[in-house]
N, C-alpha and C positions, 0 to 999 in steps of 0.2 A: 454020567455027568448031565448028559440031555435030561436025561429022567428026573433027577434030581432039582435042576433048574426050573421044570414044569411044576414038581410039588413044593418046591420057596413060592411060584409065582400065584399057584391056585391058593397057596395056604396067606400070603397078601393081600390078593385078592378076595379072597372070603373074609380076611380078615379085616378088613377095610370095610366090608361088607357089614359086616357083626358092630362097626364101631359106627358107621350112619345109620345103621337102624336103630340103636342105642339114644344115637343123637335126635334122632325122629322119635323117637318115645317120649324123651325127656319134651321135646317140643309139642308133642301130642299131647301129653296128661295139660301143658298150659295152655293150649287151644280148646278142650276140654272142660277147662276153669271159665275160659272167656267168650266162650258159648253159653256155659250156666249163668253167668252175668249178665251175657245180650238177652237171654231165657227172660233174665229176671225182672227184664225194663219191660216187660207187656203185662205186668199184674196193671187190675184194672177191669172195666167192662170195655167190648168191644161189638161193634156191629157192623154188617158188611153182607157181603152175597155169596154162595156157595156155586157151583159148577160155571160159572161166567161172572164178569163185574158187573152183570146186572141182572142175572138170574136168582134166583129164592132167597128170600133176607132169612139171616140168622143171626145168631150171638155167643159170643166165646166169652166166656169171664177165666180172666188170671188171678191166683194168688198164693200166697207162700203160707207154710206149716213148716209142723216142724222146728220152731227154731230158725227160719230162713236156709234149712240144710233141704225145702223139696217146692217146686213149683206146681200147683193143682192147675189145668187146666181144663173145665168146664164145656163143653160143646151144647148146642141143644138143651140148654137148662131149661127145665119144667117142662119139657117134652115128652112125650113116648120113646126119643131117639136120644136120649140127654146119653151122654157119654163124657168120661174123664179117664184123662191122661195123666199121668205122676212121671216128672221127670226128676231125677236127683243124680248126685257124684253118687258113684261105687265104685272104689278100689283106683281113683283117677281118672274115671270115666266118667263123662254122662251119659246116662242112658234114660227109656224110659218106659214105662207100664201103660199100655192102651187100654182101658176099661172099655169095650166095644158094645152097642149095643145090640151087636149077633149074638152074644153070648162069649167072647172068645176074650184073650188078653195076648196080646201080641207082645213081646216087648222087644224094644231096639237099643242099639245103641248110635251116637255120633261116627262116623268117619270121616265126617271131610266138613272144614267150615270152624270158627272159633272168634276171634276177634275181628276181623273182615270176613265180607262174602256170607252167602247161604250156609244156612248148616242144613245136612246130611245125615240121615238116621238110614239104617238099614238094621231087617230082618236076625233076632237072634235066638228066638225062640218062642214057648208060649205056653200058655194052658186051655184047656177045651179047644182043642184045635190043632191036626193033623196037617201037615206045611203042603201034603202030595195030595189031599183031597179036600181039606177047608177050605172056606173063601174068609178073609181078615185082610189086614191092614200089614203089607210088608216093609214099608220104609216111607220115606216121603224127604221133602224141601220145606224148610221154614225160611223166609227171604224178609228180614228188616231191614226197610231203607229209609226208615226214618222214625221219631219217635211215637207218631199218630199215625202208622201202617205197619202192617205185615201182611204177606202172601203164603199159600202154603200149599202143598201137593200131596197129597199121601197116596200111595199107589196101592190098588186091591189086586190079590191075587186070590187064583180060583184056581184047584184043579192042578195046583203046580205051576202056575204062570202070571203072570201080569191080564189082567182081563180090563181094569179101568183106573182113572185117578180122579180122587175127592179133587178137588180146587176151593179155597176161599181167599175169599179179595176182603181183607178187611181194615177199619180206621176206628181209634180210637172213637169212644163213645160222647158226644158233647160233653155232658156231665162231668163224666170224668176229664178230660179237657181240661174246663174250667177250673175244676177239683187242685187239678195240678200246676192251675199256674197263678193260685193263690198263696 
């Protein structure tokens, strides 16, 4: 009877288990959607500083393809260093493809972050590029706190490990500004 009572309680238990993660799915694929949305408020050009708010200027250009189903992200346009990012849904996910210019394509997907709060991209795989002895781009923080800023962190791993993090402090570009509140 003891016995018996332990596998109702485990099999409750679990199964209670099975029915909030359900519940958290369902809530995930919509934080997901409204992360691609906050994504989609930064088309546009942007200027701002990389490793400190006021260390090396650069420039990010946002904008959508596709049909509005992918957002291009631009780093270093007309650079030696120009790099693009493609973020889009897949399968209720956002995720996204780093065009890097090590040579490598990292791509992540969202875990954490949606309608409020930082979004959270982490490590999911990639091409040209071995995770135990590459150096690329394994996750990072995109933090919008308003509609003329975003911050972002993208962390480098080397060797199997976290080794540094990109930083940009960036602000909407005047132009654009004005563009938008005509």
């Amino acid at each position: 009877m003891k016995r018996m009572r332990s596998v109702l309680f485990a099999t409750v238990v679990l199964g209670s288990g099975a029915l909030v993660a359900a519940g958290e799915a369902v809530a995930g694929a919509a934080d997901h959607q409204a992360a691609f949305d906050r994504l989609k408020s930064l088309v546009g050009a942007w200027k701002g500083h990389h490793t400190t708010p006021d260390g090396p200027e650069m420039g990010v250009e946002y904008s959508l393809t596709g049909n509005g189903t992918a957002l291009t992200e631009r780093l270093f346009a007309g650079t030696p260093h120009e790099m693009l990012s493609v973020y889009y849904m897949e399968r209720g996910e956002l995720v996204l493809t780093h065009y890097c210019a090590m040579g490598n394509q990292p791509r992540m997907k969202l875990v954490a972050g949606g309608k409020d709060g930082d979004l959270h991209f982490d490590f999911t795989g990639g091409t040209n590029l071995d995770a135990a002895t590459s150096t690329y781009i394994h996750g990072g923080r995109i933090s919008i706190p308003g509609p003329d800023r975003f911050d972002a962190d993208w962390n480098v791993w080397s060797q199997g490990k976290q080794t540094d993090t990109h930083r940009l402090f960036m602000r909407r570009s005047a132009g654009d500004v004005a563009a938008k509140a005509r």
